[in-house]
C-alpha positions in Angstrom: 0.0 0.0 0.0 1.3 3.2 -0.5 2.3 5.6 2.7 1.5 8.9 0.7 -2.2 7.6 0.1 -2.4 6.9 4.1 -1.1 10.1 5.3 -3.6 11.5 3.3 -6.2 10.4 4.8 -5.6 10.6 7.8 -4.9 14.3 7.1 -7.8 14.6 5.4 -10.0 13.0 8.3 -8.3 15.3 11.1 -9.3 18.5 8.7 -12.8 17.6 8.7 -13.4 16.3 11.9 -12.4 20.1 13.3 -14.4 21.4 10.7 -17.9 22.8 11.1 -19.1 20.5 8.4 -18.3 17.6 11.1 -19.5 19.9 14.2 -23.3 19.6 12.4 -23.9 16.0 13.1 -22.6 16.6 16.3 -25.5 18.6 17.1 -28.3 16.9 15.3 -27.0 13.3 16.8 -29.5 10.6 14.8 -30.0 7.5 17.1 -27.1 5.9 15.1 -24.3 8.5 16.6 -26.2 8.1 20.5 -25.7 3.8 19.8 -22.4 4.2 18.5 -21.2 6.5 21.3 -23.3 4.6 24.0 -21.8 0.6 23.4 -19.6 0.5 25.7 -22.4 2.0 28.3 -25.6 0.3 27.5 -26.5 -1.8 30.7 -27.8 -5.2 28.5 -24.1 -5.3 26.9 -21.8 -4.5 30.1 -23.7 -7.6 32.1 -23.1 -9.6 28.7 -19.1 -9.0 28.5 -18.8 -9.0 32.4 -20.1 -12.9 32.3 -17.0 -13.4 29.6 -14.0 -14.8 31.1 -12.2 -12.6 27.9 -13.2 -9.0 27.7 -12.3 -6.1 25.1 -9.3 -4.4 26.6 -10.4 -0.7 28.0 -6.9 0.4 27.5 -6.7 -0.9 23.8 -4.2 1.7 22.0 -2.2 0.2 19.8 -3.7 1.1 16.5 -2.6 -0.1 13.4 -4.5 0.6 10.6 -3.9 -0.4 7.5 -4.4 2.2 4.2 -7.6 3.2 3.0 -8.4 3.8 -0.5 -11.2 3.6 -3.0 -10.0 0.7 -5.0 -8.8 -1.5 -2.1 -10.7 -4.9 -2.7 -11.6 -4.7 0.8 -14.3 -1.6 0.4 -16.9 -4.1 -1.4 -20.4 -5.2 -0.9 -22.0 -8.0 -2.6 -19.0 -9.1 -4.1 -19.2 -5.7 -5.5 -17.1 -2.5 -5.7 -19.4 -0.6 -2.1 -18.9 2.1 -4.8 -21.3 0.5 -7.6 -23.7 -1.5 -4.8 -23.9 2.6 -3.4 -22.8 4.9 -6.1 -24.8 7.8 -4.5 -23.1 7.8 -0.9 -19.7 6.4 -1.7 -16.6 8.8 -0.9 -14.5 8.2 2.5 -13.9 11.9 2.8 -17.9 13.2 2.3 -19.2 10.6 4.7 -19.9 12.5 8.1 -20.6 9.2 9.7 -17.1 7.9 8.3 -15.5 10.6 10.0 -17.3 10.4 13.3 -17.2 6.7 13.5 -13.3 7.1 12.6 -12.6 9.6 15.2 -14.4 7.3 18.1 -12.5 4.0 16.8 -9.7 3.1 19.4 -12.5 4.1 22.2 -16.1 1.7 20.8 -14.9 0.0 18.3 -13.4 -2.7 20.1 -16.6 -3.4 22.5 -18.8 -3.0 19.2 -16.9 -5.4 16.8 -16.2 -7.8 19.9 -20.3 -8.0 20.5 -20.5 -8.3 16.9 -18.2 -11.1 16.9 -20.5 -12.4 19.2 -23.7 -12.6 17.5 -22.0 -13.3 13.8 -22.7 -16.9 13.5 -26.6 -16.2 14.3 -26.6 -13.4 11.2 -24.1 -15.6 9.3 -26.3 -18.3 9.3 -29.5 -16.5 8.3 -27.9 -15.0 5.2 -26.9 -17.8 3.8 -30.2 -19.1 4.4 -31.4 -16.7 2.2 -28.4 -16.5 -0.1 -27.8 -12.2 1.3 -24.9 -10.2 1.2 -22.6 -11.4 4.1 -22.4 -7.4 4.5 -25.7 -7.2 5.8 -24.3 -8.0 9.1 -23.8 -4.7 9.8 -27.5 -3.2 9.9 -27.7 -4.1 14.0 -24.5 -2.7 14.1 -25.4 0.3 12.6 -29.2 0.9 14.0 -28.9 -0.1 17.5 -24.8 -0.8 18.2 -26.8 -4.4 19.9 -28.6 -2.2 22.0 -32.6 -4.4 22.3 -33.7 -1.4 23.8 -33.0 1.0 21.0 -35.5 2.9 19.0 -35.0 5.3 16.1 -38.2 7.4 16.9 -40.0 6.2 14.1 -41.6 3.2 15.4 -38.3 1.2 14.5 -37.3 -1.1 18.0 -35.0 -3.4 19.3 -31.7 -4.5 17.2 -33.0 -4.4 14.3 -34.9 -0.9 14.3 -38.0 -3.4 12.7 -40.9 -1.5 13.2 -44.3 -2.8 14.7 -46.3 -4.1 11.5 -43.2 -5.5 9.9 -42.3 -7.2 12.9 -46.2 -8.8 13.4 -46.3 -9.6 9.4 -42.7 -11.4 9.7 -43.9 -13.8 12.8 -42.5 -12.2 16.3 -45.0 -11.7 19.1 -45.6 -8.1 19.9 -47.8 -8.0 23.3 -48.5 -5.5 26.5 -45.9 -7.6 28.2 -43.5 -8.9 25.6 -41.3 -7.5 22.6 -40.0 -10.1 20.7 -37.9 -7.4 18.4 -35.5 -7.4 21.8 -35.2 -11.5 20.9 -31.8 -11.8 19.0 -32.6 -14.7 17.3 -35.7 -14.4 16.6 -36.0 -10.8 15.1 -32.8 -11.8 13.4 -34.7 -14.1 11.8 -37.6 -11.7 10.7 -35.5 -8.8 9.6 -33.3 -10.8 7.0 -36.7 -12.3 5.8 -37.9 -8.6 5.7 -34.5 -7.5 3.4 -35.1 -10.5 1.2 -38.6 -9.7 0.4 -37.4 -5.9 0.3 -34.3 -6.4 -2.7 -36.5 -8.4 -4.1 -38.7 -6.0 -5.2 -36.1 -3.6 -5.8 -33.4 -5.0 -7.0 -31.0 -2.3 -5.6 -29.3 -1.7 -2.0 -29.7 1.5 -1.8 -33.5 1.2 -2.2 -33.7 -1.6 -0.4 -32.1 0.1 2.7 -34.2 3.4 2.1 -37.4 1.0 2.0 -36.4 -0.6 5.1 -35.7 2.8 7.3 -38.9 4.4 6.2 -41.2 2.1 4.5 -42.4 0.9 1.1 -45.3 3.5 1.2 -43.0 6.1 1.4 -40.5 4.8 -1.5 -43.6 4.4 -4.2 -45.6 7.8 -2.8 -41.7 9.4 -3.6 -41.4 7.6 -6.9 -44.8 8.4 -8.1 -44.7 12.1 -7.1 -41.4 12.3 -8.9 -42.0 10.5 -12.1 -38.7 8.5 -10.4 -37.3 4.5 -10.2 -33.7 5.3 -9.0 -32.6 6.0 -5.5 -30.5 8.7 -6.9 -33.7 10.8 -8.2 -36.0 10.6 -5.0 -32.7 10.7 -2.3 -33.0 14.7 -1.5 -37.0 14.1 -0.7 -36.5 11.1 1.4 -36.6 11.6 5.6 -33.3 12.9 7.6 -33.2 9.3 9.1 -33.3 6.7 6.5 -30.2 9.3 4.3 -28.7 8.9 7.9 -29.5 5.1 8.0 -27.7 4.8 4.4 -24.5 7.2 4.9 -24.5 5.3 8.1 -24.0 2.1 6.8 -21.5 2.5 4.2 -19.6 4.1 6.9 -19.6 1.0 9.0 -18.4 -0.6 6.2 -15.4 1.1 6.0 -14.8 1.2 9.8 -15.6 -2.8 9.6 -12.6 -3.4 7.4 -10.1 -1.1 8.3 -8.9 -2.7 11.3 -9.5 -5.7 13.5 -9.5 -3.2 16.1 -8.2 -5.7 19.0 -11.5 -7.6 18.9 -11.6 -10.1 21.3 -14.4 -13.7 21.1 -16.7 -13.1 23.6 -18.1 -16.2 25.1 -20.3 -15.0 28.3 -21.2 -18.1 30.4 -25.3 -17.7 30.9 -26.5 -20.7 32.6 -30.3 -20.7 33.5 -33.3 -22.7 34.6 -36.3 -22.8 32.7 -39.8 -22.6 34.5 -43.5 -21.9 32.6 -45.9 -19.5 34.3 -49.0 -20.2 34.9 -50.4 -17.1 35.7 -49.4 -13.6 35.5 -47.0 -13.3 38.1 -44.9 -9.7 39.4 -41.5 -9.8 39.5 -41.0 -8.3 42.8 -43.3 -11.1 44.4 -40.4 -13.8 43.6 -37.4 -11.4 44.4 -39.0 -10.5 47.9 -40.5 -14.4 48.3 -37.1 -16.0 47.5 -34.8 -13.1 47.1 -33.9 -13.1 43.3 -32.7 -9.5 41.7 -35.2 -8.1 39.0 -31.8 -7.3 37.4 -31.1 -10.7 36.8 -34.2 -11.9 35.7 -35.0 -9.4 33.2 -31.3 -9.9 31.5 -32.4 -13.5 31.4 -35.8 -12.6 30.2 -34.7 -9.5 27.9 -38.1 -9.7 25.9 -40.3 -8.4 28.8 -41.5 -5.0 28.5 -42.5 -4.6 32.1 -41.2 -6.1 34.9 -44.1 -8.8 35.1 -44.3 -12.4 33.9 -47.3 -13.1 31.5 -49.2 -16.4 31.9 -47.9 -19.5 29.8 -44.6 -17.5 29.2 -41.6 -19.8 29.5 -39.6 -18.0 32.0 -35.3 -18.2 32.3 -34.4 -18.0 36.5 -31.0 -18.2 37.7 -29.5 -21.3 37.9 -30.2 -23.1 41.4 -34.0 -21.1 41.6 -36.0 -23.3 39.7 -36.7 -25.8 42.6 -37.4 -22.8 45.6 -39.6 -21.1 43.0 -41.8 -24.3 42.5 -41.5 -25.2 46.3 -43.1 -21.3 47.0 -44.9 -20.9 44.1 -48.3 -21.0 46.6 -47.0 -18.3 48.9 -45.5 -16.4 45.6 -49.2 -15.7 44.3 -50.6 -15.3 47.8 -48.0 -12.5 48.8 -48.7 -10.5 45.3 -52.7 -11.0 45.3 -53.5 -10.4 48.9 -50.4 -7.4 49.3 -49.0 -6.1 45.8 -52.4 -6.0 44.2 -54.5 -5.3 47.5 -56.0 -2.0 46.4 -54.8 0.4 49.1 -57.9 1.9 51.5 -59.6 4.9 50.1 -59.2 7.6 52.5 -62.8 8.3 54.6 -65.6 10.5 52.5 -66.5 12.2 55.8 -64.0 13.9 58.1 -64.8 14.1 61.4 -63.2 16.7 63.7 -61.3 15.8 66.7 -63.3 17.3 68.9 -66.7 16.7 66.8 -69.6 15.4 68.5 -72.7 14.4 66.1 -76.2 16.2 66.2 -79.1 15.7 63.8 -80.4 18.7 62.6 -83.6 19.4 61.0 -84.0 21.8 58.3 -86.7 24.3 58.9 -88.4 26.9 56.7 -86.0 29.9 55.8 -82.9 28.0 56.5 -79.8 27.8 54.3 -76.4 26.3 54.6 -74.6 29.1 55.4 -77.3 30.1 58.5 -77.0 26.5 59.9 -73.3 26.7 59.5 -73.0 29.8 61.5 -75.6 28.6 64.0 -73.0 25.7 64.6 -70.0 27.3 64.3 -68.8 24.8 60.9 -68.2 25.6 57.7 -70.6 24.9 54.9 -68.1 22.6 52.9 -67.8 20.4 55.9 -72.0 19.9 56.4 -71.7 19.5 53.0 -69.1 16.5 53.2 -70.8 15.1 56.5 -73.9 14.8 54.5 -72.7 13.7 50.7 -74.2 17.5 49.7 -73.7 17.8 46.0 -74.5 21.9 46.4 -76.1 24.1 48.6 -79.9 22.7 48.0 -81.8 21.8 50.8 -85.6 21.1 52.0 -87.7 21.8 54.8 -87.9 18.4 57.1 -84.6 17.1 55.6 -82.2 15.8 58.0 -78.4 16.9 58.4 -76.0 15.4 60.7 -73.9 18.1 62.1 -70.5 17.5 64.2 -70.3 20.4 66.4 -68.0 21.0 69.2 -68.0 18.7 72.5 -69.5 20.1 75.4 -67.1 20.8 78.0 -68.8 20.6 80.8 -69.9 16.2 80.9 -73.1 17.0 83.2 -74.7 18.6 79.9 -74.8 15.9 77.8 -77.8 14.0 76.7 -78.0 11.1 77.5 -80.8 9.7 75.3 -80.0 8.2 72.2 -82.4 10.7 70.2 -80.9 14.7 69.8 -83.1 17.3 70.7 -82.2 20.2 68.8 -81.8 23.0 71.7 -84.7 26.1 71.1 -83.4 29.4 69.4 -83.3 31.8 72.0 -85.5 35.4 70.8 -84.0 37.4 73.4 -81.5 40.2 72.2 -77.7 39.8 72.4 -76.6 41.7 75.3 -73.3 42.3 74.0 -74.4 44.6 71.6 -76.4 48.2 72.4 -79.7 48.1 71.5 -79.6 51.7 70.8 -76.9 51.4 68.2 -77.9 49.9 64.4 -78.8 50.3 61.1 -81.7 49.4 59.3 -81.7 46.8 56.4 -84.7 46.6 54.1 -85.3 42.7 52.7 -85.0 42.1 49.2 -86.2 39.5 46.9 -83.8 36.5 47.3 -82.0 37.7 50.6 -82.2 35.0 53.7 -80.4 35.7 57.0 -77.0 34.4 56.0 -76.2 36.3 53.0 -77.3 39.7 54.6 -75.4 39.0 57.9 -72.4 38.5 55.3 -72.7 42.4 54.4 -71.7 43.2 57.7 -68.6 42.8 59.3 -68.7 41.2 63.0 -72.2 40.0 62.5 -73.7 37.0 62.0 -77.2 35.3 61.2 -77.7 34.5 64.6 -77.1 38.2 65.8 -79.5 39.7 63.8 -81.8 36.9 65.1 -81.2 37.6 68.6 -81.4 41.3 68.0 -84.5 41.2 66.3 -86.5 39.1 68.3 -87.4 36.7 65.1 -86.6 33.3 63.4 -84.8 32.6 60.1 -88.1 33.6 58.3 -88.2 36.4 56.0 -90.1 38.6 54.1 -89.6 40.3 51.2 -89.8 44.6 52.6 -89.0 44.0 56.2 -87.4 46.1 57.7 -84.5 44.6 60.0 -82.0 46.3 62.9 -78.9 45.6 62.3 -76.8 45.6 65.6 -73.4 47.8 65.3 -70.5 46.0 67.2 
């Protein structure tokens, strides 16, 4: 190879990546960036390589990477120049994701080509199957860096970014407990079958890939709109994320074969027993029955959505749990139906004061609310409450239960069973001179509460008192209103 072309480069990659023309993916950071930058963090993966005797080397800096350069035989796809299979995102220097992914290589690209490593003989295997590109490898790679968790914000989940139809129409089970696209295997399985059908059609990667990231309705809306049939024509009209999902993967491409990057063969020791549910059954009953981490069990069970066991699901426990899960299973159920799902006691409708004692009042004519309230020294809200009182309505005869203040002196109380409402006195208030008030003339709608309201310091019961009458009024009386 020659040294001049390498130097170049890498010259050429270091001019960019302080440009501003690298700076803009920095800020709009696509799901594919977030993944990339996020392998070596994402909690699934860590508890996968720390269950590896061999692990990718943290410290890993002894780079050697071979020269990069347009006709290298290494750059292909399909058996292909990468620049004919994607003639209209080929170029090492244009690429941002080339440049990103290059700048970030010593740091994730061991962990991510390690994990890859990892789950190659699973892709390998379905390729061949269905005679793909060995290339194709790279989509998890590229859309969710083996993150089952990751989502691209367009309905795309999981590894495979397949979205919900798609993932129904090509067999995984899709429930309010489980996501099969977090299933390794299994949506494996479904997105190669999904890219088969997909080229198929097309007969072109780049389409195929574009169809892929934002669907076959949107490929034929864009050709028909456009007059169009080549990537190349519809490209500039096509959503931020799938030319991301494209650039992207050429890039990885690139990355793949420019190193080996110190990968290491992962070979995490899971060992696990295998027990069927028969019921729906919370997680946290089993860990606080027989003291199992929901942390293990949901990396053993990485399809659940929520941290609950659906019936007939065949569950994975840690080894040595299977036997003390069946020996409990009884007093598993009976902890999370009579405790977890007890519902929790509403709180009271009524709320009785400390120092409450209940009277039953009846209404008579000319009363309201507020008059009884002040008569009782309560608040209307709280007869309200004591009595399930929608609003202020009430009728002559009805009977309120009122919970006034206790007596203090015991001699006082009733002692039958059967509250006798205490007679209104009609003799004036001697706290008040009975040469001092104002005169208030009764209008149409007025009662004894509202007018007492008018006047500060007074109440309904004052004016009662002072006036020598009940809470009956008519409309043009003329009532003395006692000055404090």
């Amino acid at each position: 190879m020659n040294s001049n072309i390498k130097a170049t480069f890498k010259y050429l990659l270091t001019s960019i990546i302080c440009s501003s023309y690298s700076f803009s993916i920095a800020q709009t950071k696509s799901v594919y960036l977030n993944e990339f930058e996020q392998v070596k963090t994402n909690t699934y993966n860590k508890k996968l390589i720390s269950l590896s005797p061999i692990s990718p080397d943290k410290n890993w800096n002894n780079y050697k990477g071979g020269e990069i350069y347009t006709t290298d035989s290494l750059f292909s796809f399909d058996s292909k120049n990468l620049s004919e299979a994607f003639p209209t995102h080929y170029g090492k220097v244009k690429n941002e994701y080339l440049i990103h992914y290059f700048s970030q290589k010593t740091a994730k690209c061991p962990t991510l080509f390690s994990l890859l490593k990892y789950y190659e003989p699973i892709i390998d295997a379905e390729l061949s199957k269905n005679d793909l590109p060995k290339e194709l490898k790279l989509i998890p790679v590229v859309c969710s860096a083996f993150n089952q968790t990751s989502n691209n914000g367009n309905g795309g989940y999981g590894y495979w970014h397949l979205n919900h139809p798609q993932a129904v129409k090509y067999g995984l089970n899709i429930t309010e407990y489980v996501d099969e696209r977090k299933d390794f295997v299994k949506s494996t399985k479904a997105a190669i079958k999904y890219i088969k059908d997909l080229y198929l059609k097309y007969n072109d990667w780049e389409l195929t890939l574009a169809a892929y990231s934002s669907g076959v309705v949107n490929v034929t809306k864009l050709f028909k709109r456009h007059n169009a049939s080549t990537y190349k024509e519809i490209a500039a009209f096509l959503p931020e994320a799938t030319k991301d999902f494209v650039q992207a993967f050429v890039a990885m491409n690139y990355v793949y074969n420019y190193d080996s990057y110190g990968v290491v063969q992962l070979s995490p020791k899971i060992i696990a027993d295998t027990v069927t549910i028969d019921r729906k059954l919370k997680i946290k009953a089993i860990n606080d029955i027989i003291k199992t981490k929901s942390s293990d069990l949901l990396f053993l069970n990485p399809t659940l959505i929520k941290e609950t066991l659906p019936t007939n699901f065949v569950a994975y426990f840690p080894l040595g749990t299977k036997n003390k899960f069946i020996e409990m299973k009884d007093s598993i159920y009976f902890y999370q139906d009579s405790i977890l799902l007890k519902p929790e006691p509403k709180a009271p409708a009524i709320v009785i004061p400390k120092d409450g004692e209940p009277y039953e009042y009846t209404v008579r004519s000319g009363d309201v609310l507020g008059l009884i309230a002040d008569r009782h020294n309560v608040r209307v809200s709280q007869i309200q409450s004591w009595n399930n009182l929608d609003g202020t309505r009430i009728n002559v005869g009805q009977r309120l239960m009122i919970y006034g203040k206790k007596s203090l002196n015991k001699t006082q109380k009733q002692k039958t069973k059967n509250k006798v409402e205490p007679k209104e006195t009609t003799k004036p208030n001697l706290t008040f001179n009975s040469s001092k008030y104002s005169n208030y003339t009764v209008k149409s709608g007025d009662n004894l509460w509202l007018i007492a309201k008018k006047y500060s310091g007074i109440s309904a019961q004052n004016i009662m008192d002072f006036n020598g009458i009940d809470g009956n009024l008519d409309v043009g009386q003329i009532l003395k209103i006692p000055k404090p």
